[in-house]
C-alpha positions as CSV (number, residue, x, y, z in Angstrom):
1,X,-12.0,7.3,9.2
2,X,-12.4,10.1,7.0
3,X,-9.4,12.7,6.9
4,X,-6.1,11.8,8.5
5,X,-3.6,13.4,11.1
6,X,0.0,13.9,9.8
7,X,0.5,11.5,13.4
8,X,-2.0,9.2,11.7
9,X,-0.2,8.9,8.3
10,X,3.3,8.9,10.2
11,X,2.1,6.2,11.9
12,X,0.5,3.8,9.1
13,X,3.5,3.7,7.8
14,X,5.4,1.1,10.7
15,X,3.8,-2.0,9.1
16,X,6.7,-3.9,8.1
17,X,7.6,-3.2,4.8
18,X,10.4,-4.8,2.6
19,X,12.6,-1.7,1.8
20,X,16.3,-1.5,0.7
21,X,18.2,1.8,0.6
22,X,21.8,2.6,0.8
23,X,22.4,-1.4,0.7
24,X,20.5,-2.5,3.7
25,X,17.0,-3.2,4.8
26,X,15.2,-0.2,6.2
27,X,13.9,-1.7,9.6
28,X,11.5,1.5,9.7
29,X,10.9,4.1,7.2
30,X,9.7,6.4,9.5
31,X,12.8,6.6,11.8
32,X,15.5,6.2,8.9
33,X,17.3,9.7,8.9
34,X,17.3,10.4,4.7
35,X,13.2,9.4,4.9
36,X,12.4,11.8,7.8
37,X,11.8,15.2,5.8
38,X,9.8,14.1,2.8
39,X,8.0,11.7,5.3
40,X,7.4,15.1,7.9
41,X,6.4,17.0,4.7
42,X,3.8,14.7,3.6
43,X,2.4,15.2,7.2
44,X,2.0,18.5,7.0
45,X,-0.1,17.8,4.2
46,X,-2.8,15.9,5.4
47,X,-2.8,18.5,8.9
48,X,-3.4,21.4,5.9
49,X,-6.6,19.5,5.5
50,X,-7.6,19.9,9.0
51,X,-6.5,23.4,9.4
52,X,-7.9,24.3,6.5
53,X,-11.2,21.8,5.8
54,X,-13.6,24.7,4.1
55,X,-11.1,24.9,1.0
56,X,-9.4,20.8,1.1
57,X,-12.2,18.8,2.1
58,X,-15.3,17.4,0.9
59,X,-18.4,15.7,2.2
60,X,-18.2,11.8,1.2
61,X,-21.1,10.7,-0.6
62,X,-21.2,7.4,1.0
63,X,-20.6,9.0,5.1
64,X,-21.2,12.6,5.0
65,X,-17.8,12.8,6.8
66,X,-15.1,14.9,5.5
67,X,-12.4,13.8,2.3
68,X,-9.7,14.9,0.5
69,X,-10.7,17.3,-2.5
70,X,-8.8,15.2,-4.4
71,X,-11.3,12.6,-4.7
72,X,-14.4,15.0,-5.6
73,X,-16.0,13.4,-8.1
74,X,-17.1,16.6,-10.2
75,X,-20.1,17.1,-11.5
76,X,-20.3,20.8,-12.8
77,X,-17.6,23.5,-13.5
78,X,-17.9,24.7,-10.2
79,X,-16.7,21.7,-8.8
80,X,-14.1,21.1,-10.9
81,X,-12.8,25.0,-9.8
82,X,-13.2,23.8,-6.4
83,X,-11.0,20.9,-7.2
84,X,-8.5,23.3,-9.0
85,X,-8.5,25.6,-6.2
86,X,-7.5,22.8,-3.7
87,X,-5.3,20.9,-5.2
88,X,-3.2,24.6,-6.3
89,X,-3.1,25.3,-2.8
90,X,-1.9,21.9,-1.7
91,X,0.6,22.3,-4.8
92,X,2.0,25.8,-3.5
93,X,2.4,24.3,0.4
94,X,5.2,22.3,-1.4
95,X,6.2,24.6,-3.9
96,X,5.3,22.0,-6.7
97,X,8.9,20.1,-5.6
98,X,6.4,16.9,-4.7
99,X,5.7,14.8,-8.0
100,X,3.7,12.3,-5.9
101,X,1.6,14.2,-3.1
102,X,-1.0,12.2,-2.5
103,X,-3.3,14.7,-4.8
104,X,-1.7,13.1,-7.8
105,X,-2.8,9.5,-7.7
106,X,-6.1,10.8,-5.7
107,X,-7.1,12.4,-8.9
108,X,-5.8,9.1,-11.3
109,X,-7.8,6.6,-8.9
110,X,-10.8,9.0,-9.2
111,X,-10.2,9.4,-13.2
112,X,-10.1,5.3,-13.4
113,X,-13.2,5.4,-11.6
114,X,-15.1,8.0,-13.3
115,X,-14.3,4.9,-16.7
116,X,-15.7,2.2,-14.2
117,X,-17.5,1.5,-17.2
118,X,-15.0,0.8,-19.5
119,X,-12.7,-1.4,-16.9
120,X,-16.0,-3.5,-17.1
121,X,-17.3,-3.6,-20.2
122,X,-16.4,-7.4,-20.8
123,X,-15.8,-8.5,-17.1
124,X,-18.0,-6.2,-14.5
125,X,-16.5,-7.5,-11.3
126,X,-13.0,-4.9,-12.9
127,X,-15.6,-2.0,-13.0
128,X,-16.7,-2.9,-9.6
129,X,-13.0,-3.4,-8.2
130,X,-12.2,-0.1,-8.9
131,X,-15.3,2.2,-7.6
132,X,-14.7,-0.2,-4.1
133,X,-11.2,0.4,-4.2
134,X,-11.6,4.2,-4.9
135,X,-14.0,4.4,-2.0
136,X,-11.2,2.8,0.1
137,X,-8.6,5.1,-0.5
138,X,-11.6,8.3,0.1
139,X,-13.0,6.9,3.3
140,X,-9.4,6.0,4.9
141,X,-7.1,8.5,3.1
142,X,-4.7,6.4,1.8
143,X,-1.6,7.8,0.7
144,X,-1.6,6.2,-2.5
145,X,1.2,6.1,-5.3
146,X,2.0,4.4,-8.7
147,X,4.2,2.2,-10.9
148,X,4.2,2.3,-14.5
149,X,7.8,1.7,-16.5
150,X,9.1,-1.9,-17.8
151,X,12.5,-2.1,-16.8
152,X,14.7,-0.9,-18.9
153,X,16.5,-4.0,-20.5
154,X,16.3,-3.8,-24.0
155,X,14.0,-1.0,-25.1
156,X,14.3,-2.3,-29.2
157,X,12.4,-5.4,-27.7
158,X,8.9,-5.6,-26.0
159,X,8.3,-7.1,-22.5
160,X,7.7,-10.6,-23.7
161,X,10.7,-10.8,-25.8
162,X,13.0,-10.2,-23.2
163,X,15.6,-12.6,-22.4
164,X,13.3,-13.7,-19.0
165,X,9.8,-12.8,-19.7
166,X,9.4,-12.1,-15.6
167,X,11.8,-9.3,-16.0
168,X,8.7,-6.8,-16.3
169,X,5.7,-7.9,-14.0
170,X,3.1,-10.2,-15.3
171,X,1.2,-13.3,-13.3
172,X,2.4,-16.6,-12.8
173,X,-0.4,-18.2,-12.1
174,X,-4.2,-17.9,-11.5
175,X,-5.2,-19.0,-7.9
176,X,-8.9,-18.9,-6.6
177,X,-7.7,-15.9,-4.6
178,X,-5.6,-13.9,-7.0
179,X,-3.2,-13.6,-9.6
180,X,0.5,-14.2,-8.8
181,X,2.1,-12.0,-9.7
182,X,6.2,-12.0,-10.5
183,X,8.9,-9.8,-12.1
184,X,9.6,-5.9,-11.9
185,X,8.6,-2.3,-12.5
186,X,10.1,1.2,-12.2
187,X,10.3,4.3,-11.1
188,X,8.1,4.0,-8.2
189,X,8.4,7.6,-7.2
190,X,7.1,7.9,-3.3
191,X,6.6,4.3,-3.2
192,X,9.0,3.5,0.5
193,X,6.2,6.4,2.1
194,X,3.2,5.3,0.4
195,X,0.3,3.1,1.7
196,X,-0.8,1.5,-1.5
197,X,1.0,1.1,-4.7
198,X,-1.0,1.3,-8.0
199,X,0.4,-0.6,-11.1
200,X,-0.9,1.3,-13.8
201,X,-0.9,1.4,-17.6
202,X,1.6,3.0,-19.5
203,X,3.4,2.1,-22.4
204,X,0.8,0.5,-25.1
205,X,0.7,-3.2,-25.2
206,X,0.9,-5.1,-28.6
207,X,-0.9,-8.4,-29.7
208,X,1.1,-11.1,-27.9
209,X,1.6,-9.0,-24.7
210,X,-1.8,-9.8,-23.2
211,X,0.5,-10.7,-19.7
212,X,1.6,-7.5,-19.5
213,X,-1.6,-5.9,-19.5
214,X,-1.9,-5.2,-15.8
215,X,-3.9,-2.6,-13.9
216,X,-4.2,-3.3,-9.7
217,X,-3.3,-1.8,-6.2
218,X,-1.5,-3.2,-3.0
219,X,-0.7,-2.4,0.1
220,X,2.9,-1.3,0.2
221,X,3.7,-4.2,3.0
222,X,2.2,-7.0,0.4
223,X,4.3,-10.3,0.9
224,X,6.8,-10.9,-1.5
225,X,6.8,-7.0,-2.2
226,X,10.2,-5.4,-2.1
227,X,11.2,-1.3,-2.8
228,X,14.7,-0.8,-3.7
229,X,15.4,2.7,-3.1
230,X,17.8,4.7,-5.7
231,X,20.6,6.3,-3.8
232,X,18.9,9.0,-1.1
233,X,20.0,12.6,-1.9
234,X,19.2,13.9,2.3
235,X,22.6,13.6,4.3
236,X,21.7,15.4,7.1
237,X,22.9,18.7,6.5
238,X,19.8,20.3,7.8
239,X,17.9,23.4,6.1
240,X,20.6,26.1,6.1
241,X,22.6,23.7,3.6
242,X,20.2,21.8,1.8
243,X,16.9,23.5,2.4
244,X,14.8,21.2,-0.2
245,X,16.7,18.2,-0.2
246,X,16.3,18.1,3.3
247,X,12.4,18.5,3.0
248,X,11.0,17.0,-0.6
249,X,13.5,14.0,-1.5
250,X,10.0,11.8,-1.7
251,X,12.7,9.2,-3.0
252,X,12.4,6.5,-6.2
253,X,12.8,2.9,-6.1
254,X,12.7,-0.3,-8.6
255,X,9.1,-2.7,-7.2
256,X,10.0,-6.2,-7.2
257,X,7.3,-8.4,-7.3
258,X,8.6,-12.2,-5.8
259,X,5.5,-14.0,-6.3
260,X,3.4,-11.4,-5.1
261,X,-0.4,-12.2,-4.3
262,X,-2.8,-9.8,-6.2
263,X,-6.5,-10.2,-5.0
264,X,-9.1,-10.5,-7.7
265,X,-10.7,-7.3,-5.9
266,X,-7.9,-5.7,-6.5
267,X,-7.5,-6.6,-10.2
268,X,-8.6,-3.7,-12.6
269,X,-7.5,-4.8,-15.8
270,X,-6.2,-8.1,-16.6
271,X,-4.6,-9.0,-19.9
272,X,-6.8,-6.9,-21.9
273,X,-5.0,-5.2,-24.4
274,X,-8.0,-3.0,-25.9
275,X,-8.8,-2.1,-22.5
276,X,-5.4,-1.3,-21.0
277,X,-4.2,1.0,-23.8
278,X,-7.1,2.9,-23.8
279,X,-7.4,4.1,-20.1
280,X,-4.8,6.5,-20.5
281,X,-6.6,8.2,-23.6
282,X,-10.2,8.2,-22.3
283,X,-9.4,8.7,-18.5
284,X,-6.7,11.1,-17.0
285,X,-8.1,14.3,-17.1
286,X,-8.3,14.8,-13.1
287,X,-4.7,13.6,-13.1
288,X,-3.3,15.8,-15.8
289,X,-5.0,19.3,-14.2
290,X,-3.5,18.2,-11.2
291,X,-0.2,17.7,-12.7
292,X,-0.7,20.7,-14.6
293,X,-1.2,23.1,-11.1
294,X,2.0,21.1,-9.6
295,X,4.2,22.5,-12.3
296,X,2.4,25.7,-12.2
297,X,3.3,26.1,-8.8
298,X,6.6,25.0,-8.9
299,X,7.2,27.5,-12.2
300,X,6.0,29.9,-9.7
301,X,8.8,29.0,-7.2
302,X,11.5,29.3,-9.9
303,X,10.8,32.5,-11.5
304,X,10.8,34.0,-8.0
305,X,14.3,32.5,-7.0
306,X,15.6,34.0,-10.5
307,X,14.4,37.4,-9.1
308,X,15.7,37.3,-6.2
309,X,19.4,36.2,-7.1
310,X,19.4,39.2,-9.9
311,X,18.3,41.6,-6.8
312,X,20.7,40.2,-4.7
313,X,23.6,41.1,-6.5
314,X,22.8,44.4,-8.2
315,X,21.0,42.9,-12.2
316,X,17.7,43.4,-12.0
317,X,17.9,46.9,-13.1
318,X,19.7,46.0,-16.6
319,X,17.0,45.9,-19.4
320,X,18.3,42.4,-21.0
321,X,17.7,41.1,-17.3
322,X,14.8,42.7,-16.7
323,X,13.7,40.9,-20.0
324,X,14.8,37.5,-19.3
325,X,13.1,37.8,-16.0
326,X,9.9,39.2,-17.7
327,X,9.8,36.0,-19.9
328,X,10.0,33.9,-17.3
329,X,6.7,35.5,-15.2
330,X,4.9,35.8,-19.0
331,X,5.7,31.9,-19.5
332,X,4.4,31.3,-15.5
333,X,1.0,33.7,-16.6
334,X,0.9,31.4,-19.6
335,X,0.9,28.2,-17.6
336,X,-1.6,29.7,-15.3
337,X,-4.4,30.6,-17.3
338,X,-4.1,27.6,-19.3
339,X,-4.8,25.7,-15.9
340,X,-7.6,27.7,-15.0
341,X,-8.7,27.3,-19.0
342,X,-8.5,23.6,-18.5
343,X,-11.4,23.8,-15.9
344,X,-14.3,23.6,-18.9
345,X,-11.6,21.6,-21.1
346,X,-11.9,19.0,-17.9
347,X,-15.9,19.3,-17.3
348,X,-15.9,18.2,-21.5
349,X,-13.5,15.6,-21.5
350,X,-15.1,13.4,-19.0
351,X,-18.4,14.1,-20.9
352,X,-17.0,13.2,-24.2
353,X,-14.7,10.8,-23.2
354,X,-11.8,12.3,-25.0
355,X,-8.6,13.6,-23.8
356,X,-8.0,17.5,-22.3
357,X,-5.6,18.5,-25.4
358,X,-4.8,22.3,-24.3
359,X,-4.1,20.6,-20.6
360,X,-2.1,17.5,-22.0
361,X,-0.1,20.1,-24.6
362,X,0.0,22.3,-21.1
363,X,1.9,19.2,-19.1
364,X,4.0,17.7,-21.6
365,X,5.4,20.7,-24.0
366,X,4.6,24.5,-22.2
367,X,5.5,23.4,-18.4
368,X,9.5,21.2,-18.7
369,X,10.2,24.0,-21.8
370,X,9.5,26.8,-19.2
371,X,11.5,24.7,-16.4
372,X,14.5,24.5,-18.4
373,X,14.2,28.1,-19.3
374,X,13.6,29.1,-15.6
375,X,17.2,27.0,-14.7
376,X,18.8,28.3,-17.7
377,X,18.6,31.6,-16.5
378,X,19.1,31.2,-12.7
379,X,22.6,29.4,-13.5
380,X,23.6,32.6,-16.3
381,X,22.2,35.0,-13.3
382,X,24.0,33.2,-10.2
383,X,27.4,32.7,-11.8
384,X,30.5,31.5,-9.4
385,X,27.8,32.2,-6.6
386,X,26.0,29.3,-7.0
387,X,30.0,27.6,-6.3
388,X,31.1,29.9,-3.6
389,X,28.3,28.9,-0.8
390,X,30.2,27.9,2.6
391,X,28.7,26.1,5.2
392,X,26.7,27.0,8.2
393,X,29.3,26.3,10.5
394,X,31.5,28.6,8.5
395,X,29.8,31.3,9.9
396,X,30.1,29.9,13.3
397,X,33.7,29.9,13.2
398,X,34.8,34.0,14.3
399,X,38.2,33.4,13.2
400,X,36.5,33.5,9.2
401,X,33.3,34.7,9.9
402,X,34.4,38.4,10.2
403,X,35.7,37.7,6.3
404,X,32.6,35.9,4.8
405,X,30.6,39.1,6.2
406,X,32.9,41.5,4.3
407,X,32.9,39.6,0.9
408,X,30.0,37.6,1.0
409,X,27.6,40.1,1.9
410,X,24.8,41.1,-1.1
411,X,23.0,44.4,-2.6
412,X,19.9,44.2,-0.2
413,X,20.7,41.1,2.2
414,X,23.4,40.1,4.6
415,X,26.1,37.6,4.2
416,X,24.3,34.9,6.2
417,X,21.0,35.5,3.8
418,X,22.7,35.6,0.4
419,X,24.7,32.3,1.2
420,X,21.2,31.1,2.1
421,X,20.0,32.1,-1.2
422,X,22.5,31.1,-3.2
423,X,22.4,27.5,-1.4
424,X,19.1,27.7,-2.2
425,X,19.2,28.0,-5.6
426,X,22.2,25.7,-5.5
427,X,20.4,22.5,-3.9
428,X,17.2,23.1,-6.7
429,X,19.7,23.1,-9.8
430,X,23.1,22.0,-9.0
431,X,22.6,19.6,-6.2
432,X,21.6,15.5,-6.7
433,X,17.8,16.5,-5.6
434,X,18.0,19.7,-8.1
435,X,19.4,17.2,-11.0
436,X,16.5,14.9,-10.6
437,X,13.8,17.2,-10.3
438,X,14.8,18.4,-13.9
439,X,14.7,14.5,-15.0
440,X,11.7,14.2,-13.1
441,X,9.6,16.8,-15.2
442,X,11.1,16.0,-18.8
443,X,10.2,12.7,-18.7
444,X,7.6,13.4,-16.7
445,X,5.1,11.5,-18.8
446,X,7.6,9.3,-20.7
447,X,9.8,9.7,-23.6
448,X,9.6,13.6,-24.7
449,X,9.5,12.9,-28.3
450,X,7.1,10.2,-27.5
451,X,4.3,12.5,-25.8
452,X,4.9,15.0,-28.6
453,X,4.3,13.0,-31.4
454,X,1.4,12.3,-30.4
455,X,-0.2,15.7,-31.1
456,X,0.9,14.9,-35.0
457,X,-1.3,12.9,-35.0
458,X,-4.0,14.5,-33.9
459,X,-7.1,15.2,-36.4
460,X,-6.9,19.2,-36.1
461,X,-3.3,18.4,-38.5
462,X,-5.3,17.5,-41.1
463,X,-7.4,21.1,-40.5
464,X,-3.9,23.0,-40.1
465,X,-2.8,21.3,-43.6
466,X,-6.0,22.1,-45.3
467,X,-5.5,26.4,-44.6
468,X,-2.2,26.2,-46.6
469,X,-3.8,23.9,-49.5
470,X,-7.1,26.4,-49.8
471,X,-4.8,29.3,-49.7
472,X,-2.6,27.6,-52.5
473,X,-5.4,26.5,-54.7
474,X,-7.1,30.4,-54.4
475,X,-3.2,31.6,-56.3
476,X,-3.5,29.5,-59.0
C-alpha cells in the first residue's frame, strides 16, 4: 500500500469499533461531531506526506515503495538528521498540540524493533513478532497508538495485589491461538482514531508480577475490545471560539480488555520480567527525539503567542517584558539545539545500547519546565483579556458590535483579531483542551519525581561527587 491518503485513513477507521463517549456508543467515529477535527487533522497529516514525499518519505527496504520517515531505520547520522528533519516538520504542521501523531509510536515500534534481539533472546518467535509487525505498520501506514498505565486503584499496592487481579490487563488463559487477555489499562491517548493499539511497558514489574509483563498490538476493532472516551472538550463552537480545541482534541480513553484474543504473532513480550523492564532503558531513543521535536515545536508555538499578546496591547516595549519574553525564546533555542545535539547522542545509543541522557534530561526536565514558564507568562501578560473574549456572534449582532469595536480594539490589530487572539490564547491555557495539554506534558512520561530521580542515580553522580571530595582533600 505504501503511504496513505487522508481519505484512506478517514476511511479505515469505519470498521466497527466498540467506543463509548459522552455515555453512549459511538456508532461511527468518523461522523461523531467532537471526533471530526482531530480526526480531519490527522488527515492532513498523512496528505503532507504526499505533497511533500522528498522530505516525509522513504524507500521501503522490503518494496522500494514509498513510507513514512518515521519508520527509517537509521543507519548513519545523516539518516537520523533526515529523520529529525521530518518528523520537526510534521511536529510544526500541528504546532506540537498532537501527543500521539502517528510519528510518535512510528518511532517506538521502529525502536522495539531495532532490540528485535533482545525481545528474543529466550523465545525467538517475540523477536520475529515484532520486525513482522513493524513491517506491517511501514508497508500499510497504520495509524498506530499506545497503552501503558495500570489503573489507578491503589498505587501503595502492585497490580497483583489488587483487590481483583484483572483490574490491570494480564491473560486468562493460554489458547493454541493466543493469549486471553482480560482487565484494564489507561490513558490511551488517540486510541478511538487509531488503527492499532500497542500495550507497551511502563511501570517496572516486580518478582511475582510475571502476568503483568505484557508487550503486544491489536487492531483497535479486536473483539471484546472497548474505548471509553474521557469527557470530549470539542462542542462545536467552530475556530473563531475554540480554534485548537476544535482541531487537536485527539481525545483519551480507559482500554478494556473483556476476554480479548491476543495472537501469538502479536505477542512481543510475555511475562518476562527481565525482558519487559528493560525495553524502555535499552530501546526508546527514536521515540524520545521525536517526543523531544514535538515539544520543541509546540515551545515554539507558545513563545510566539506570549509575543504577540504583549504587542497587542502596548508591553513589549517595557524592559522587564522584553526580558520575560527573551527567556522564553533563549529556553525555545535551548530546547532546539539540544534536539539537533541529540542526533549523534541517537546514532550512539542504539550502537551502545544505552539510553540518550541529554535527550531524556531534554523531554522530561528542560521541555514541561519551559511549558509552565511559557503559560506562566502568557496568563501575567493577558490579564482580564484572557476573561473578556465575546463570541463570534457578538460581533454579528450591530446593536453591540459598534461597542466591542470601540473598546475591544488592540495596539496593532482590530477588535475582531485581538478577541481572536485572546481566545486563542484562552482555549491553549484556560480552556478544558488548554488544562489537559499542561497535564499531558508533566506527566508526560509518568510521575515527574519519578523520571527525575532517575538521573540520581545515574553513574556520572558518583563523578560529580568525586570534584568536591578531590577539591576537599587538596585544602587539608
Amino acid at each position: 500500500m505504501a503511504i496513505r491518503t487522508g481519505r484512506e485513513f478517514i476511511e479505515s477507521l469505519r470498521d466497527g469499533r466498540m467506543v463509548y463517549a459522552n455515555g453512549k456508543r459511538v456508532a461511527d467515529v468518523t461522523e461523531y461531531p467532537p471526533f471530526r477535527g482531530a480526526i480531519g487533522s490527522l488527515a492532513a497529516l498523512y496528505d503532507l506526506q504526499l505533497e511533500h514525499p522528498a522530505e516525509l518519505t522513504c524507500a521501503s527496504p522490503s518494496s522500494g515503495r514509498p513510507v513514512a520517515a518515521s519508520f527509517l531505520m537509521a543507519g548513519t547520522l545523516e539518516e537520523i538528521e533526515f529523520r529529525r528533519r521530518a518528523e520537526q516538520m510534521r511536529a510544526d504542521s500541528t504546532y506540537g498540540l498532537m501527543g500521539r501523531m502517528p510519528d510518535f509510536c512510528n518511532a517506538m515500534i521502529t525502536d522495539f524493533t531495532s532490540g528485535a534481539q533482545d525481545l528474543g533472546v529466550r523465545d525467538r518467535r517475540f523477536g520475529d513478532n515484532i520486525i513482522r509487525y513493524y513491517e506491517l505498520c511501514r508497508e500499510n501506514d497504520l495509524c498506530l497508538t499506545h497503552t501503558l498505565i495500570d489503573p489507578q486503584v491503589d498505587r501503595a499496592r502492585g497490580p497483583a495485589e489488587q483487590s481483583d487481579p484483572f483490574l490491570t490487563a494480564r491473560p486468562v488463559r493460554e489458547t493454541q491461538s493466543g493469549v486471553i487477555v482480560r482487565g484494564a489499562k489507561m490513558l490511551a491517548t488517540l486510541g478511538p482514531l487509531s488503527n492499532e493499539l500497542l500495550v507497551g511497558p511502563f511501570i517496572p514489574r516486580r518478582p511475582g508480577e510475571e502476568d503483568y509483563a505484557l508487550c503486544f498490538a491489536i487492531p483497535c476493532n479486536t473483539p471484546g475490545l472497548k474505548f471509553i472516551c474521557r469527557e470530549t472538550y470539542d462542542d462545536g463552537r467552530g475556530d473563531f471560539d475554540r480554534p485548537l480545541t476544535s482541531h487537536y482534541d485527539e481525545q483519551d480513553a480507559l482500554v478494556v480488555f473483556e476476554d480479548v484474543l491476543v495472537p501469538w504473532e502479536r505477542m512481543f513480550i510475555y511475562r518476562d520480567i527481565e525482558i519487559y523492564n528493560s525495553l524502555t532503558t535499552r530501546h526508546l531513543a527514536y521515540t524520545q527525539l521525536q517526543a523531544c521535536i514535538r515539544g520543541l515545536a509546540k515551545l515554539k508555538f507558545l513563545a510566539g503567542l506570549a509575543c504577540h499578546i504583549a504587542e497587542a496591547i502596548g508591553r513589549s516595549d517595557a524592559l522587564h517584558v522584553r526580558a520575560q519574553l527573551g527567556e522564553l525564546v533563549a529556553n525555545v533555542e535551548l530546547v532546539s539545539g539540544l534536539v539537533r545535539a541529540g542526533v549523534p547522542e541517537v546514532a550512539a545509543s542504539k550502537v551502545e545500547l544505552s539510553p540518550p541522557l541529554a535527550i531524556s534530561a531534554t523531554l522530561w526536565v528542560l521541555i514541561p519546565q519551559s511549558q509552565v514558564r511559557a503559560i506562566q507568562l502568557i496568563r501575567e501578560l493577558a490579564g482580564s483579556g484572557l476573561i473578556l473574549t465575546p463570541t463570534g456572534k457578538d460581533f454579528d449582532n450591530p446593536e453591540i458590535a459598534v461597542h466591542l469595536e470601540k473598546y475591544l480594539r488592540a495596539k496593532n490589530l482590530s477588535e475582531r483579531d485581538r478577541v481572536r487572539l485572546f481566545k486563542l490564547a484562552w482555549d491553549m491555557i484556560g480552556e478544558p483542551f488548554g488544562s489537559r495539554q499542561l497535564q499531558y506534558e508533566w506527566f508526560y512520561a509518568g510521575d515527574p519525581y519519578f523520571t527525575r530521580a532517575r538521573f540520581y542515580g545515574l553513574p556520572v553522580v558518583k563523578e560529580y561527587k568525586e570534584s568536591v571530595t578531590r577539591l576537599l582533600r587538596s585544602r587539608t
